[in-house]
NUGUDO-584143 format. One record per residue (C-alpha): residue number from 1; residue in one letter; chain; x, y, z. Coordinates in nm, 4 decimals. Each point is the difference from the previous one (the first is absolute). Layout:
<NUM; "a"; "A"; <X; Y; Z>>
...
//
This chain:
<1; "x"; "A"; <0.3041; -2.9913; -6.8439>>
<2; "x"; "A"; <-0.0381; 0.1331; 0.3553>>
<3; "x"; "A"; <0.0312; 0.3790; -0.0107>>
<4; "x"; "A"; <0.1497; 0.0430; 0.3569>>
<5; "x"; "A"; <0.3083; 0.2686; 0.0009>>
<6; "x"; "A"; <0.3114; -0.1306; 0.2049>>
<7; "x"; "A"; <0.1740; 0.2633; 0.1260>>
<8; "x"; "A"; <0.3565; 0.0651; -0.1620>>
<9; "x"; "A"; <0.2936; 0.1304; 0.2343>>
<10; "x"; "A"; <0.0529; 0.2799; -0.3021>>
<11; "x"; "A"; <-0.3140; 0.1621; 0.1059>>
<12; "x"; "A"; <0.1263; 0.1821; 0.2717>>
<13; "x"; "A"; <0.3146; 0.0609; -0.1124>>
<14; "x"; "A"; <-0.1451; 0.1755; -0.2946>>
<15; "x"; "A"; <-0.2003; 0.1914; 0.1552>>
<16; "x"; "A"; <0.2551; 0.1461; 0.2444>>
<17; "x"; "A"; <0.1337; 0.1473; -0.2833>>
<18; "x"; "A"; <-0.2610; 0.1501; -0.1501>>
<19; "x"; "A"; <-0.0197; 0.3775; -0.0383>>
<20; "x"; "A"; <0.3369; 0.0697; 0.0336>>
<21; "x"; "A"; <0.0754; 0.1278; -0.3717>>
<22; "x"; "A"; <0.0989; -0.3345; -0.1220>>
<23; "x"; "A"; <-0.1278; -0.2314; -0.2801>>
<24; "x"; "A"; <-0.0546; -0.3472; 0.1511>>
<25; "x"; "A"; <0.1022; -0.2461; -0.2681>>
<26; "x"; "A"; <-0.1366; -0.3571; 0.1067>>
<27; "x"; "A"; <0.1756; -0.3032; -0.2184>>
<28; "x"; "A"; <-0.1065; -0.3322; -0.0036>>
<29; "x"; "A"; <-0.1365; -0.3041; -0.2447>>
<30; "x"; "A"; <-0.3149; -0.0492; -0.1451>>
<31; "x"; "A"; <-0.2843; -0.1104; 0.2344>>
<32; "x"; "A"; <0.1978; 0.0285; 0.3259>>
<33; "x"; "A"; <-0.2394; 0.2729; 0.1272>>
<34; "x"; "A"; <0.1056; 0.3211; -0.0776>>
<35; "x"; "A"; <-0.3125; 0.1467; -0.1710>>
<36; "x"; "A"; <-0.2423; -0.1211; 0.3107>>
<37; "x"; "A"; <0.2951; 0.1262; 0.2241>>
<38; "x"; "A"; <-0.0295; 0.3702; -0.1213>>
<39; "x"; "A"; <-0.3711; -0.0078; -0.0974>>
<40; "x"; "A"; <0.0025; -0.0553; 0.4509>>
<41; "x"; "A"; <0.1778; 0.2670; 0.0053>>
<42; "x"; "A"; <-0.1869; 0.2521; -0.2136>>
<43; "x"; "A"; <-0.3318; -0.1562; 0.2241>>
<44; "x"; "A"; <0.1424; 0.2146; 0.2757>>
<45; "x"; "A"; <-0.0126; 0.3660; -0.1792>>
<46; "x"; "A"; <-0.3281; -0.0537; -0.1764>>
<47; "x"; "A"; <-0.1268; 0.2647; -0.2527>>
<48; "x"; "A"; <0.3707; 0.1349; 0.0400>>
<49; "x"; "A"; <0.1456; -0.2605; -0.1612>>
<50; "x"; "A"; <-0.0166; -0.1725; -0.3936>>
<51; "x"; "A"; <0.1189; -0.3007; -0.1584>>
<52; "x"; "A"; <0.1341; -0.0266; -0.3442>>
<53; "x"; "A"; <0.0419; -0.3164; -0.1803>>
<54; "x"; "A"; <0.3135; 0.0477; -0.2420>>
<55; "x"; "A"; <-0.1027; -0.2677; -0.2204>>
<56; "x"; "A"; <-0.2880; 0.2167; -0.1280>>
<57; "x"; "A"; <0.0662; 0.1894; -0.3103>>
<58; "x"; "A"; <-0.1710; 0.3072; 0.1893>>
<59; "x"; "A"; <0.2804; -0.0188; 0.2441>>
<60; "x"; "A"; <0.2751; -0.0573; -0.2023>>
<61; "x"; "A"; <-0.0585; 0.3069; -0.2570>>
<62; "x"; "A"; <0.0144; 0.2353; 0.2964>>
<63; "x"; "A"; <0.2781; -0.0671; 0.1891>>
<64; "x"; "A"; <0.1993; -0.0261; -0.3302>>
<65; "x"; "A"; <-0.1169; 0.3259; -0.0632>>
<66; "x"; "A"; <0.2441; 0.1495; 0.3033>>
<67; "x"; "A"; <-0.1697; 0.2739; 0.0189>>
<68; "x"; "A"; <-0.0688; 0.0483; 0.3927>>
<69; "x"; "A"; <-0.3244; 0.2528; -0.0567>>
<70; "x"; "A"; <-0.1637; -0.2670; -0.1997>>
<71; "x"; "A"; <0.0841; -0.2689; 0.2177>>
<72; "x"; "A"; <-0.1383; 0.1996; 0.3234>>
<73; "x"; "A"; <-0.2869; 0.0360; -0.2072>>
<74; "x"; "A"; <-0.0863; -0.2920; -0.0667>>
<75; "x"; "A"; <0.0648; -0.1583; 0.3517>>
<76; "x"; "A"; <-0.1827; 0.2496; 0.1476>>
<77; "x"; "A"; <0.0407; 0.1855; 0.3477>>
<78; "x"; "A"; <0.1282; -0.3274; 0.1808>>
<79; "x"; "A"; <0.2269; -0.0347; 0.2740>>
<80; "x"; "A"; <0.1361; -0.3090; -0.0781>>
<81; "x"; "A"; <-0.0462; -0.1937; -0.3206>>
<82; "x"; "A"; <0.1642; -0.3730; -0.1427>>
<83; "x"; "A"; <0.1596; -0.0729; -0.3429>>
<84; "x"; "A"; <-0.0962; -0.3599; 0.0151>>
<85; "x"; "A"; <0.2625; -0.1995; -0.2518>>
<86; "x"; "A"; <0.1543; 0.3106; -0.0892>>
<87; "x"; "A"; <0.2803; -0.2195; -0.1254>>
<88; "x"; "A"; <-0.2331; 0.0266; -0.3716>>
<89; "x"; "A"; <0.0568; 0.3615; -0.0459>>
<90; "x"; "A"; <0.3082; 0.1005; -0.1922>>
<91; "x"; "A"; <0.2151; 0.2692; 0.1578>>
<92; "x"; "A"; <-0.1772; -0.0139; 0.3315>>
<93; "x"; "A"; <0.2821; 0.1433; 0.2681>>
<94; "x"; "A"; <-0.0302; 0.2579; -0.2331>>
<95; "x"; "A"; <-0.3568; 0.1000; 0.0309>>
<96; "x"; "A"; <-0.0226; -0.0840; 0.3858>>
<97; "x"; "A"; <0.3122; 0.2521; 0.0733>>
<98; "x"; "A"; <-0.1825; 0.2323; -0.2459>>
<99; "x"; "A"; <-0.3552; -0.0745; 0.1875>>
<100; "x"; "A"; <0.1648; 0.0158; 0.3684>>
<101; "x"; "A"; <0.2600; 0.3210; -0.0604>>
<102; "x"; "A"; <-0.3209; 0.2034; -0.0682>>
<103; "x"; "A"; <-0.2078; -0.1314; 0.2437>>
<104; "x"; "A"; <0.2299; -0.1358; 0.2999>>
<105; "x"; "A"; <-0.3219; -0.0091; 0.2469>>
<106; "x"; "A"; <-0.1674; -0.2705; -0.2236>>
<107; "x"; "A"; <0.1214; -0.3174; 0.1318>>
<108; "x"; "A"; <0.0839; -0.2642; -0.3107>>
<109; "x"; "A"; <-0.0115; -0.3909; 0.0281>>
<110; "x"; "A"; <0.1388; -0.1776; -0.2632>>
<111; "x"; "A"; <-0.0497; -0.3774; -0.0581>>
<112; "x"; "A"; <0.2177; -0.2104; -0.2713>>
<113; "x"; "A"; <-0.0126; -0.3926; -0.0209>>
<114; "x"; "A"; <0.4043; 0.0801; -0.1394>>
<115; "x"; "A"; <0.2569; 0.1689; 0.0784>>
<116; "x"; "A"; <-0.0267; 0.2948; -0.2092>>
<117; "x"; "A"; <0.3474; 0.0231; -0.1373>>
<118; "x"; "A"; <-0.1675; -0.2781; -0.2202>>
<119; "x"; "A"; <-0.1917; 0.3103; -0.2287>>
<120; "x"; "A"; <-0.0645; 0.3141; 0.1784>>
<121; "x"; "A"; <0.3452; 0.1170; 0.1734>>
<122; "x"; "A"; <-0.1613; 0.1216; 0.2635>>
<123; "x"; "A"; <0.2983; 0.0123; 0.2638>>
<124; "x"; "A"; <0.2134; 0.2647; -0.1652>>
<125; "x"; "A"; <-0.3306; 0.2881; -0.0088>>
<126; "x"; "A"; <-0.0725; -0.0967; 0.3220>>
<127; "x"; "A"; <0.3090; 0.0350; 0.1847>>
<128; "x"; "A"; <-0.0351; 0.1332; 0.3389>>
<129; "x"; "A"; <-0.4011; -0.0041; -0.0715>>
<130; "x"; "A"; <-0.0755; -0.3370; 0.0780>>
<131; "x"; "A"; <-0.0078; -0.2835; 0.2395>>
<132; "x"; "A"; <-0.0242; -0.3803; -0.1038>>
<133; "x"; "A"; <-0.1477; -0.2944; 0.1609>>
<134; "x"; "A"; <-0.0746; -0.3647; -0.1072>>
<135; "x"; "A"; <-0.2797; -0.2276; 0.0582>>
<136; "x"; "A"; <0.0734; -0.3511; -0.0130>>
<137; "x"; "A"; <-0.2262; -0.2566; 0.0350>>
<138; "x"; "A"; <-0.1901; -0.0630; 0.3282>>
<139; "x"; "A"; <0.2517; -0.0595; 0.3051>>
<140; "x"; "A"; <-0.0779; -0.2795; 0.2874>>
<141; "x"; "A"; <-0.0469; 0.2620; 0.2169>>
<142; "x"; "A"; <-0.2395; 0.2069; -0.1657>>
<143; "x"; "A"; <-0.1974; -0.3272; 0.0482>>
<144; "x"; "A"; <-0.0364; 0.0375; 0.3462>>
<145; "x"; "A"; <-0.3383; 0.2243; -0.1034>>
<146; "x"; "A"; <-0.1698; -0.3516; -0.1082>>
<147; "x"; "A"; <0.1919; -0.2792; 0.1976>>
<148; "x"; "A"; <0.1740; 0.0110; 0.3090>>
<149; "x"; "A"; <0.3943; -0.1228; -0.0167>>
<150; "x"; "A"; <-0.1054; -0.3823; 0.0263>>
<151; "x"; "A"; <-0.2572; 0.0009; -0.2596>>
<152; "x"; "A"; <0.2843; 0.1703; -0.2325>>
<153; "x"; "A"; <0.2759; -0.2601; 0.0624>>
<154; "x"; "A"; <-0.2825; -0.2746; -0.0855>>
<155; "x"; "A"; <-0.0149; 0.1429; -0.3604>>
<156; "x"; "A"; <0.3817; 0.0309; -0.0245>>
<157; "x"; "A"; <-0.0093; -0.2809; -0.2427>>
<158; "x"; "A"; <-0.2752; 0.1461; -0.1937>>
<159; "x"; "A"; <0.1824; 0.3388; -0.0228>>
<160; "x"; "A"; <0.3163; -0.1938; -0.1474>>
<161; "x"; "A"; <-0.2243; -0.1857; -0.2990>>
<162; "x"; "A"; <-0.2275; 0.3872; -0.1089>>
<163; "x"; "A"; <0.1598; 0.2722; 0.1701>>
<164; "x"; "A"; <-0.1394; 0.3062; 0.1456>>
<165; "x"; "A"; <-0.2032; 0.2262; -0.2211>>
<166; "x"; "A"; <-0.2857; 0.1650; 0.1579>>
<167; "x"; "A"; <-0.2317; -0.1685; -0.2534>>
<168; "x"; "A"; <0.1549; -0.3488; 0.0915>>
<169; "x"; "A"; <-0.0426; 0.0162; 0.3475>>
<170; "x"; "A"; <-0.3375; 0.1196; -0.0217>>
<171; "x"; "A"; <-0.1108; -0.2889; -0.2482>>
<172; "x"; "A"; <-0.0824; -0.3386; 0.0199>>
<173; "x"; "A"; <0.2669; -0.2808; -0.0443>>
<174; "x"; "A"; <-0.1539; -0.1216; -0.3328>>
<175; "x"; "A"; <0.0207; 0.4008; -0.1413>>
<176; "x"; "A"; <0.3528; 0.0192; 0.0714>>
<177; "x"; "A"; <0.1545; -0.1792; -0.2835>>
<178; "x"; "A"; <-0.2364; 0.2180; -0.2494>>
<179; "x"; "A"; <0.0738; 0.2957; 0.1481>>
<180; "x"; "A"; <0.4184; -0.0622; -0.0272>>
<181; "x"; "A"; <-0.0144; -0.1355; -0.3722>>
<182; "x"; "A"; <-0.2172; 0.3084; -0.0711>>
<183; "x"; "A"; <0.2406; 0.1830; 0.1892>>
<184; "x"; "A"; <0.2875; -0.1440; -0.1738>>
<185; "x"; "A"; <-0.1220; 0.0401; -0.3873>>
<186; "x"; "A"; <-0.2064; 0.3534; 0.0208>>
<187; "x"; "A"; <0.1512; 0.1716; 0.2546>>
<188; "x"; "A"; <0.3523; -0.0869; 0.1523>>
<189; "x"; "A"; <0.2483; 0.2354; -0.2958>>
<190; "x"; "A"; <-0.3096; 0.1354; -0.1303>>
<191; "x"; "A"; <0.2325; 0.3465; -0.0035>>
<192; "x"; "A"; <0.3606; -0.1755; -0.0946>>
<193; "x"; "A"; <-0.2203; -0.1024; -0.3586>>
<194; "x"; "A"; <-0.1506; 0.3372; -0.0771>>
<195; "x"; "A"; <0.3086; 0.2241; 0.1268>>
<196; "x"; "A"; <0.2924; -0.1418; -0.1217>>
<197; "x"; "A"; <-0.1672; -0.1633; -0.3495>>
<198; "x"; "A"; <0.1532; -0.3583; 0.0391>>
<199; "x"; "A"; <0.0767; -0.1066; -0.3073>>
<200; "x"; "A"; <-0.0536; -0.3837; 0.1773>>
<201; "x"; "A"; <-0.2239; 0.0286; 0.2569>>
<202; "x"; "A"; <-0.0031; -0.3641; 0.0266>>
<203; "x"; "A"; <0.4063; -0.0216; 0.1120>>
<204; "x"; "A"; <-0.1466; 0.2080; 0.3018>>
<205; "x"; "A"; <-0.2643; -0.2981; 0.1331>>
<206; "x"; "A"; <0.3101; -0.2692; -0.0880>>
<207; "x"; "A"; <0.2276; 0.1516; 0.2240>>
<208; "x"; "A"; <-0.2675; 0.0579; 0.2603>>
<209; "x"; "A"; <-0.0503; -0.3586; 0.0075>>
<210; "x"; "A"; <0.3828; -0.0986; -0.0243>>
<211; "x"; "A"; <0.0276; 0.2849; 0.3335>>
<212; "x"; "A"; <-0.2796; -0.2120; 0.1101>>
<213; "x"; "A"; <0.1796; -0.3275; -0.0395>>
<214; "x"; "A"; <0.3295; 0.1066; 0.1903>>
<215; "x"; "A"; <-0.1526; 0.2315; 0.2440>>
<216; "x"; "A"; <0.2358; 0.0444; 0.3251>>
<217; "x"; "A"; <0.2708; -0.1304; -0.1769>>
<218; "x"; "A"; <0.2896; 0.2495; -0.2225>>
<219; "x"; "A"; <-0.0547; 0.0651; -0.3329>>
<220; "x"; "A"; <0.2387; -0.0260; -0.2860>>
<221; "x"; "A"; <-0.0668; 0.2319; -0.2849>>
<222; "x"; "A"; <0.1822; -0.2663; -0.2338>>
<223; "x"; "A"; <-0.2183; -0.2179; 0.0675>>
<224; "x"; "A"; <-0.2844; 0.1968; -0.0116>>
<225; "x"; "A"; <0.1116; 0.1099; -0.3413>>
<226; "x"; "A"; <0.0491; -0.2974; -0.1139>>
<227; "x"; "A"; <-0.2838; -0.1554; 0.0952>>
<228; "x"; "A"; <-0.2237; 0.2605; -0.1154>>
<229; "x"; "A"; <0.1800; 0.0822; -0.3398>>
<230; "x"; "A"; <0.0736; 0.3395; 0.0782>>
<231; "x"; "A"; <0.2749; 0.2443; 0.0578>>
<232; "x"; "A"; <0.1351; 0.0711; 0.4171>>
<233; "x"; "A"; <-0.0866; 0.3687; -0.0748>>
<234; "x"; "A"; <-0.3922; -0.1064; -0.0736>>
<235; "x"; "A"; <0.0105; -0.2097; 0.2935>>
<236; "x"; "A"; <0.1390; 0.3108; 0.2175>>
<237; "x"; "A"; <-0.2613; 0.2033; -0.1661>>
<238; "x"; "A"; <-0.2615; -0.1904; 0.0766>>
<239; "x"; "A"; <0.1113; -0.0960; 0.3255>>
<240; "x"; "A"; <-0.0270; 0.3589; 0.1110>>
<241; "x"; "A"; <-0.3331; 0.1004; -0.1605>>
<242; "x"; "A"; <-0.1379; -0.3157; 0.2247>>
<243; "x"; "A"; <0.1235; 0.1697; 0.3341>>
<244; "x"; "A"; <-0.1048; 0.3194; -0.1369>>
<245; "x"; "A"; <-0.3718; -0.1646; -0.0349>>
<246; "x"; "A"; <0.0237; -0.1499; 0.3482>>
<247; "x"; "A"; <0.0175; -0.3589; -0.0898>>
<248; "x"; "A"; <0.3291; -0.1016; 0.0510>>
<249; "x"; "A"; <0.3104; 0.1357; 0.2365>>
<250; "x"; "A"; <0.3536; -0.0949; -0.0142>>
<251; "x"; "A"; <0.2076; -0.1108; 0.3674>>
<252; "x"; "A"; <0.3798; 0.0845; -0.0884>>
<253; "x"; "A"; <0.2688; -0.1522; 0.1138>>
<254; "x"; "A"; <0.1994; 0.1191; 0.2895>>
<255; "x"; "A"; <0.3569; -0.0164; -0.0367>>
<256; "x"; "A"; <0.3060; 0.2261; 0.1638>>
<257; "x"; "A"; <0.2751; -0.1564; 0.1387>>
<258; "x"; "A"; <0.0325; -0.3573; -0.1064>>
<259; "x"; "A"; <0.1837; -0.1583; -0.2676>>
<260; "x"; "A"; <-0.2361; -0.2288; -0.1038>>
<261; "x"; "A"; <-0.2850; 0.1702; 0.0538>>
<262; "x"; "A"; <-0.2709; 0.0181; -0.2966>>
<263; "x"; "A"; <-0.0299; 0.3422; -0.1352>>
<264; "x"; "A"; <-0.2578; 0.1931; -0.2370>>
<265; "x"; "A"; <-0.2183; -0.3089; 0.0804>>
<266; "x"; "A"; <-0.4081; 0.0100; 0.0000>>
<267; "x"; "A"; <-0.3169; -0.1619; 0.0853>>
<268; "x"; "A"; <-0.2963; 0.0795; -0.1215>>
<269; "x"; "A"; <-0.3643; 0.0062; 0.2535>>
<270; "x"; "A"; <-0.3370; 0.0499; -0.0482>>
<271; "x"; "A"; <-0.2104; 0.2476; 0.2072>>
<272; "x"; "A"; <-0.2288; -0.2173; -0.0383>>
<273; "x"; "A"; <-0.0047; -0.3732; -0.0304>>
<274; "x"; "A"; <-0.3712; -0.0674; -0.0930>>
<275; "x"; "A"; <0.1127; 0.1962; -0.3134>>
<276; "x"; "A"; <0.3500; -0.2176; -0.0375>>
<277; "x"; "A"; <-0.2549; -0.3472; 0.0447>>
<278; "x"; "A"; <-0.1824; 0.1175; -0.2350>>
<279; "x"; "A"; <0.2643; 0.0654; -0.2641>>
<280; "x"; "A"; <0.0882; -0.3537; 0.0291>>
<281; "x"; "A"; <-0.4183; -0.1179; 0.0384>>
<282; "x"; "A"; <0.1539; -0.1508; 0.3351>>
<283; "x"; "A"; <-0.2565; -0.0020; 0.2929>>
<284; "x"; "A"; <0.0653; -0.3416; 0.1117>>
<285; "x"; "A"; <-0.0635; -0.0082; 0.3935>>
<286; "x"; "A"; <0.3328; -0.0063; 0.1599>>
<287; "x"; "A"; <0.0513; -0.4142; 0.1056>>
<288; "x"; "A"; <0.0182; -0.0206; -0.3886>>
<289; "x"; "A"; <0.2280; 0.2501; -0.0933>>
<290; "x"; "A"; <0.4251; -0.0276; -0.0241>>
<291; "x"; "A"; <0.0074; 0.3845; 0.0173>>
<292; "x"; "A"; <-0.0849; 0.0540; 0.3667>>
<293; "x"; "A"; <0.3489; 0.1450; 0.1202>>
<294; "x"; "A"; <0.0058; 0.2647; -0.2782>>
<295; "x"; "A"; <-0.3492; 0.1405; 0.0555>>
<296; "x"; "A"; <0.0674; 0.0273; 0.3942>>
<297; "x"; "A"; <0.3222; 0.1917; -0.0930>>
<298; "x"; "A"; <-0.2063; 0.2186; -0.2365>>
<299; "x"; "A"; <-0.2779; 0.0461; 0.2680>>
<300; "x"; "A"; <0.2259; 0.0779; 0.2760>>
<301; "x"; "A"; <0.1670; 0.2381; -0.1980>>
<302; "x"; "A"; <-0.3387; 0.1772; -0.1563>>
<303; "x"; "A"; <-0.0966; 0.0121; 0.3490>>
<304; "x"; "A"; <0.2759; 0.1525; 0.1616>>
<305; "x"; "A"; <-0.0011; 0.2732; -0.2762>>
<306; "x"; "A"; <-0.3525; 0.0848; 0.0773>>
<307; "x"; "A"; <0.1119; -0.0121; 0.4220>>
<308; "x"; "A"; <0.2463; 0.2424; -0.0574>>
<309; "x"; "A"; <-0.2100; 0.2466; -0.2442>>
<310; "x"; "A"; <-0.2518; 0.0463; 0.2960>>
<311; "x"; "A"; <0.2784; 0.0703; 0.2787>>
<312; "x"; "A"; <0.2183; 0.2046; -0.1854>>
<313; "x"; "A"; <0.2897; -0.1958; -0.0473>>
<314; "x"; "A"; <0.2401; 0.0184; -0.2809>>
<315; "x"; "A"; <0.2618; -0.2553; -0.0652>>
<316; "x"; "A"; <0.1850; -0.1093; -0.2738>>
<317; "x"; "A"; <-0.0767; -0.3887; -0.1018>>
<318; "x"; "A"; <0.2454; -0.2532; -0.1184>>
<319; "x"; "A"; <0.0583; -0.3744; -0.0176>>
<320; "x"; "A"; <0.3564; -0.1097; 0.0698>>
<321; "x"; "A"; <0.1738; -0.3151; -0.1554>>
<322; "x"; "A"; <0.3373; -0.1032; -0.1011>>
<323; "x"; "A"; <0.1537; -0.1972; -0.3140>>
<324; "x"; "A"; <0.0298; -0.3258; 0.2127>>
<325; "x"; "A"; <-0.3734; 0.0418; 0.0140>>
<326; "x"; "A"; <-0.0551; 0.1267; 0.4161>>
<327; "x"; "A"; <-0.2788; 0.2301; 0.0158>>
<328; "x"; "A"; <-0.2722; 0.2066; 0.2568>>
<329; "x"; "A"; <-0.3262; 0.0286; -0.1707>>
<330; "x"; "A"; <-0.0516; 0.3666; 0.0784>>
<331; "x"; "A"; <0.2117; 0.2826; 0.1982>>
<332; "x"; "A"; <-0.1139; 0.3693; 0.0729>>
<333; "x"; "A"; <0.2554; 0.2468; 0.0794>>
<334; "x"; "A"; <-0.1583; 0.3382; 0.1528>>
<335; "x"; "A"; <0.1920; 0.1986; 0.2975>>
<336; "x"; "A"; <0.3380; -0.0805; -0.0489>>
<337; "x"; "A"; <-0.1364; -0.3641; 0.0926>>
<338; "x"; "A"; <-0.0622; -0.3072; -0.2371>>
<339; "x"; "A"; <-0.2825; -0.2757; 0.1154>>
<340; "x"; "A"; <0.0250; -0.3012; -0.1744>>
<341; "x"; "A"; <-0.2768; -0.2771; -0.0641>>
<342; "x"; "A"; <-0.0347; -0.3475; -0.1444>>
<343; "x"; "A"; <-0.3787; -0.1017; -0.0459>>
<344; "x"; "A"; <-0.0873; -0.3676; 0.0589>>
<345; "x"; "A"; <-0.4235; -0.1101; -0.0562>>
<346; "x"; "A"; <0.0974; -0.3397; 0.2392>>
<347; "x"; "A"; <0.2348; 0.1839; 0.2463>>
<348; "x"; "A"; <0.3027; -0.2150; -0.1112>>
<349; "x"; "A"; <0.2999; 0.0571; 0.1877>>
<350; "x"; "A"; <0.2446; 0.2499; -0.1777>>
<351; "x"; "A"; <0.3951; 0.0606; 0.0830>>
<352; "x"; "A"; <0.0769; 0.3679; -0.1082>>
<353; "x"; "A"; <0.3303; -0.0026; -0.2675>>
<354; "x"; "A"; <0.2441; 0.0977; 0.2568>>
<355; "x"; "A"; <0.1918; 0.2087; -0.2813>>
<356; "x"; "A"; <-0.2991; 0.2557; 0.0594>>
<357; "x"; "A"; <-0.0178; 0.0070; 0.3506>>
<358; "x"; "A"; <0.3880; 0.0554; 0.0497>>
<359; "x"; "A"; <0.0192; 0.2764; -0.3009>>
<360; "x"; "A"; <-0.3211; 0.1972; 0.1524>>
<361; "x"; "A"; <-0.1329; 0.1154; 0.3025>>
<362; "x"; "A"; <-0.2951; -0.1965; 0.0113>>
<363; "x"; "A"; <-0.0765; -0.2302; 0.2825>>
<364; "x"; "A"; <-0.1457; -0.2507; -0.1288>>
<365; "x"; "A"; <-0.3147; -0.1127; -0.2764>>
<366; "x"; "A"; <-0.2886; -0.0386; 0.1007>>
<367; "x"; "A"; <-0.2006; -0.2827; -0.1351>>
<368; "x"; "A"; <-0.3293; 0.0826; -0.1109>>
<369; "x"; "A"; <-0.3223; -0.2475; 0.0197>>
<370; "x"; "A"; <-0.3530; -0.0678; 0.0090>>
<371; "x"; "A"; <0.0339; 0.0053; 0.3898>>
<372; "x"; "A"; <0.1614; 0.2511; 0.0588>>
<373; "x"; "A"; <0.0096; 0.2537; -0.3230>>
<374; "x"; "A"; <-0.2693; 0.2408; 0.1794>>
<375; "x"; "A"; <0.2332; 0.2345; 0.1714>>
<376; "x"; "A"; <0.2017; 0.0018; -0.3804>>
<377; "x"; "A"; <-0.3163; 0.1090; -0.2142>>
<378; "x"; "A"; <-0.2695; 0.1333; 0.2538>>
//
């Protein structure tokens, strides 16, 4: 595995906000980068700064202690120190608003591979104290530090088939399918299992593969239910512990003037799609697969997310379809303005539902492609 450290766009926008009497919270999945990310960051203040590994024993009994003298003590006359996983200690907003009330000039950076709501509660303490971030997995155009924009349009295929984890893109081909499947079975809801005490842990992988199966395309809870043998509140249950571990996220339906538009619709992405291949042990090259179309729409979508993140944009996201079965892949609505999209991998020709275009002020969709989908996601 090649040890080289590809630069993340979070790193600067971290540290822009560092020493102004706020505790950085930085989401984001297993393996997606966050602990080399922050150990970058501590490389800057040197002996000022300390690392703590919450998944030691060490760690945990002293920040459940809450006892902010004990804690300083511990960590030492730092300027800056990391809660790495932090996610494992119970009550943690707790101790961090205890820890940075009594010492606002220490600057806190807190790491969780889930959203903490999952265990810890650790938005409520923290009110007003904190800012959060989220790392996804490595964007096309944090790339640019190892290939230059050709070079990363070659791979596009590769990308589609095992994703874009740091460890992925740094590894040989042959790794990659190792790496996922270790990914998928040690790693991926590591924290959903130990947290919430599933009383089936296997329903969770099932459904992952059955999201697998139907990815880019809505989901009926029924269905679901049925298929899986379980009640629609599980399967809501479930469904949100999986976005709150940063495997899944659900694109709603947009619907507010027509008739016969769909309403309190979803479909279900992955943030990754090496990680939705290889729930499914799918990493056929793409000539032999029938499931091109929905991992382009994935991609694109991934992709954009990540785009956005780095310049600061914040939209809401929606697909849009009606009962008779019209529909635009993907719409954002940001401004007082609403941009629609409809992704095509072979650039087929696409007619926008009329119904849409007359009922909102958009002027037209724009069709998204391998030729020209670099001014969409880069």
């Amino acid at each position: 595995m090649d040890n080289t450290y590809i630069p993340r766009y979070m790193d600067k926008l971290i540290e822009t906000w560092l020493f102004k009497q706020k505790v950085i919270v930085l989401y984001g999945a297993r393996r997606v980068g966050k602990t080399t990310m922050v150990q970058k960051l501590l490389g800057r203040f040197g002996d000022q700064s300390a690392y703590f590994n919450c998944d030691l024993h060490e760690v945990k009994n002293i920040l459940k202690t809450q006892d902010p003298h004990i804690i300083k003590n511990y960590v030492g006359e730092k300027k800056i120190i990391i809660f790495d996983e932090a996610q494992q200690i119970s009550e943690i907003g707790m101790s961090l608003k205890i820890v940075h009330d009594t010492f606002p000039e220490l600057q806190i950076v807190a790491t969780g591979s889930s959203s903490f709501d999952l265990a810890n509660r650790v938005g409520e303490p923290l009110t007003g104290r904190s800012l959060t971030f989220t790392l996804y997995p490595l964007s096309l155009g944090e790339l640019e530090d190892l290939y230059n924009r050709f070079e990363i349009f070659s791979q596009i295929e590769i990308f589609l088939i095992y994703g874009m984890y740091p460890d992925i893109i740094l590894s040989d081909i042959k790794s990659r399918p190792i790496f996922l499947q270790n990914l998928v079975e040690n790693y991926l809801y590591k924290d959903v299992l130990v947290f919430e005490q599933l009383k089936k842990p296997e329903l969770l992988s099932e459904l992952l593969r059955a999201l697998a199966l139907q990815v880019g395309s809505e989901v009926s809870l029924n269905e679901l239910s049925v298929r899986l043998k379980c009640g629609v509140k599980t399967i809501v249950r479930y469904l949100d512990l999986l976005e709150k571990s940063f495997v899944i996220f659900r694109l709603r339906s947009f619907s507010r003037n027509l008739r016969n538009e769909i309403g309190k619709k979803f479909k279900v992405y992955f943030y990754d799609l090496g990680i939705r291949n290889a729930l499914i042990d799918r990493f056929a090259s793409l000539d032999r697969r029938d499931d091109i179309g929905a991992l382009w729409k994935n991609f694109c979508i991934v992709e954009r997310m990540k785009l956005n993140q780095k310049n600061g944009i914040f939209v809401n996201t929606y697909f849009w379809r009606t009962h008779t079965g019209k529909e635009i892949d993907y719409l954002e609505e940001g401004n007082g303005q609403i941009r629609a999209f409809e992704f095509k991998w072979k650039g087929e020709k696409y007619k926008a539902p009329k119904e849409f275009l007359d009922t909102y002020a958009v002027e037209h969709v724009q069709i998204v492609n391998r030729e020209n989908s670099i001014n969409f996601i880069f």
